[in-house]
N, C-alpha and C positions, 0 to 999 in steps of 0.2 A: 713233888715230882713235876716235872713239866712238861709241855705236851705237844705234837705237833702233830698238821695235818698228812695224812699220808702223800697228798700229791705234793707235797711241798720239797718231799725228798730229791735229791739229785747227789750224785755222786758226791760231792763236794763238801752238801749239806750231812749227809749221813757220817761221813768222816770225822766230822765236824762234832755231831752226836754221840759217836761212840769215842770219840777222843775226849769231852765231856765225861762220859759213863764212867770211863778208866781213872778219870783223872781227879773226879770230882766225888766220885762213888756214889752216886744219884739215878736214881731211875729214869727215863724217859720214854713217855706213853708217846705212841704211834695212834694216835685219832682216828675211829673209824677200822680200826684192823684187828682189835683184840688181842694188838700184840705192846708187851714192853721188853724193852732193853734193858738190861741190869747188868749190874758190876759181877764180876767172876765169883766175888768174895760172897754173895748171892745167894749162888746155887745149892750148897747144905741147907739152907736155912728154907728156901721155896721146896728143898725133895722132903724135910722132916714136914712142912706144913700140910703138903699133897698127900705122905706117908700117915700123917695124923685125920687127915678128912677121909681116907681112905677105912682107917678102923673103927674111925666113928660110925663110919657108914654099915662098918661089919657087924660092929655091936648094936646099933642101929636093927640088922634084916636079921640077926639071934633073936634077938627079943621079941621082936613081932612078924615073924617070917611072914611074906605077903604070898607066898605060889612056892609051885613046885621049881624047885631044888633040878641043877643036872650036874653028872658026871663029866670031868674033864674029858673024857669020850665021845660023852655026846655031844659037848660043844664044840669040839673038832671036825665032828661027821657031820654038824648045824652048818659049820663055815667053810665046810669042804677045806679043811687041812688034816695035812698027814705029816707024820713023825719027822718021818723025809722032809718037807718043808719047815719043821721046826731045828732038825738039825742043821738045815742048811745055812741057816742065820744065826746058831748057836753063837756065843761070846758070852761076854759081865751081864747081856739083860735077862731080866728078871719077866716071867712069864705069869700075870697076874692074873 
């Protein structure tokens, strides 16, 4: 994967990079940003890895639960959201 600094981008260059991504099916790290670009064909493959760190984590806090436990209610009323606010974004996402 290869890598480049982020002030180095310019219109020009980034076209450049993501015409690379597409074409090469290669990654490219952005230096400094904690971000990478990646090819479309990607994306399954980074949600099952995130999907999988995800349960490891769950089976992880099963096993050794560290503190108390809350109710999807109360973490709604912690972060001052209501129904209303989750309906209103309603779609495909998933409410983790």
């Amino acid at each position: 994967m290869e890598a480049m600094a982020l002030n180095t981008l310019t219109p020009k260059t980034l076209a450049s990079v993501l015409g690379d991504v597409r074409e090469k099916k290669q990654a490219r790290e952005i230096v400094g940003s904690g971000c990478i670009i990646a090819p479309k064909e990607w994306e399954k493959q980074i949600e099952d890895y995130y999907d999988l760190q995800l349960g490891l984590e769950a089976l992880r806090r099963e096993a050794k639960p560290s503190g108390k436990g809350y109710t999807h209610e109360e973490v709604m009323q912690m972060l001052g959201i209501s129904q209303a606010d989750l309906d209103a974004v309603a779609g495909d996402e998933e409410i983790e």
